[in-house]
N, C-alpha and C positions, 0 to 999 in steps of 0.2 A: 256231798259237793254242792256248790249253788249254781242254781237253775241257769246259768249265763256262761256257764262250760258248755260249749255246743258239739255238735260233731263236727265240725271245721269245716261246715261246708256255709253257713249263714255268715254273711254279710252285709245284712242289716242294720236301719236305724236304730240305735240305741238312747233311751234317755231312763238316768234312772237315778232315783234319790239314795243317797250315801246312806240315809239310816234306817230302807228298806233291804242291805248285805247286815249279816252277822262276821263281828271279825271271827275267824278261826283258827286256832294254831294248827292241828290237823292237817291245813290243808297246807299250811305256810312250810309244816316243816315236809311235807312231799312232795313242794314243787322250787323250794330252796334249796333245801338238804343242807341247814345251819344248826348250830346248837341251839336247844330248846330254850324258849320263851318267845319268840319272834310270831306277832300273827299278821294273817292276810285277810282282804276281800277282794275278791275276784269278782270283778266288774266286766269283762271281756276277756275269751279264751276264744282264739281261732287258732285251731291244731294244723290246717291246710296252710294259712300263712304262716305259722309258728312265731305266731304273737299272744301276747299275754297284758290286759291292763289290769294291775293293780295299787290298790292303796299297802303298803305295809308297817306295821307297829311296833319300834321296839322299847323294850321297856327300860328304864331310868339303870347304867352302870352297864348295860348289853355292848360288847364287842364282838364285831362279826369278823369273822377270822378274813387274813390278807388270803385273798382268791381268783379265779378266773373262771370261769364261763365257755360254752360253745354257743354263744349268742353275742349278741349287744345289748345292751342295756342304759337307758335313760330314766334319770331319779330326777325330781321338783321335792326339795323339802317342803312340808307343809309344815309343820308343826315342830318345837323342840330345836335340839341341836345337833346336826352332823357333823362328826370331826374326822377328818379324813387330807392325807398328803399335805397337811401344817395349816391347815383351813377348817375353820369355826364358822361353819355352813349354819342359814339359819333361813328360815323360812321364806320362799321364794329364790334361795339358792340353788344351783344345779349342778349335776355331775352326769358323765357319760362314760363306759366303762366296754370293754370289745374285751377279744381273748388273751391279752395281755394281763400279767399278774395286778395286782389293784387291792387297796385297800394295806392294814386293816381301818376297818370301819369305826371310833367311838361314838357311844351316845350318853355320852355322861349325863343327862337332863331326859333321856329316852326321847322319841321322835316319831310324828308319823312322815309317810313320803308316799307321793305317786310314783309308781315306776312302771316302765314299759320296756319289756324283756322282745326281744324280734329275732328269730335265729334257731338253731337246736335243740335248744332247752333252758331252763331256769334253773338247773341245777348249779349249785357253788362248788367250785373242788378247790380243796385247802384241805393244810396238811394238820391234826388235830394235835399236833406234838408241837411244830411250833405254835399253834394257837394257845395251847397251855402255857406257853412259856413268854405269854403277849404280857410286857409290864403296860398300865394303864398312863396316858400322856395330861388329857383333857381332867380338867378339876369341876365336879359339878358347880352349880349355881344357884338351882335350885332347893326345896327346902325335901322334895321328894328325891332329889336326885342323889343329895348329903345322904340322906337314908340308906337308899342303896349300896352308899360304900363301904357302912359298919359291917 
């Protein structure tokens, strides 16, 4: 885990360069619990508040299953394309998401996003039956993104 998981007791100044974290899938899928390929850097972990900041990365044709949460959650697309509830989210776009079902998520072009989890957990609960059964909406655009779909 990186060193910025604390015991949940610091709440401290924090400053810190993006390309001093390693992304990690490891840690993305135990603090997610999404189908594999999804990774994380974890930039802030306070367990006492039950907040979480991270960046997360999904890769080019990645569908995250329609889900909900025992937290809240706030995403900033940075990068890529989000498609989600008839919206072609794209970088500087936002979504805010509570215990209500939500999603699914497409990323036909993959994407990265800031997100801030505040609440119970980061875990995602969705049901893996309908996930498999998710037909794809969103058409990529990109030249990596086409790749992904063969």
């Amino acid at each position: 885990m990186t060193e910025n998981f604390n015991d949940g007791y610091d709440h401290g100044f924090l400053a810190i360069h993006d390309s001093d974290i390693e992304w990690e899938e490891d840690i993305a899928n135990e603090l997610l619990t999404l189908p594999k390929g999804v990774k994380a850097k974890i930039f802030a972990h306070d367990k006492k508040m039950g907040r979480i900041d991270m960046k997360v990365k999904f890769p080019p044709g990645y569908v995250e299953p329609e889900h909900m949460h025992k937290s809240w959650h706030s995403i900033l697309v940075l990068k890529g394309r989000m498609c989600v509830a008839g919206k072609d989210l794209r970088p500087g776009d936002y979504i805010f998401g509570w215990d209500a079902l939500h999603g699914p998520y497409e990323y036909p072009d993959g994407a990265e996003a800031f997100v801030v989890f505040y609440g119970e957990g980061t875990e995602h609960i969705w049901s893996e039956e309908k996930h498999n059964s998710h037909e794809k909406i969103w058409e990529p655009e990109t030249e990596i993104g086409k790749q992904s779909k063969k």
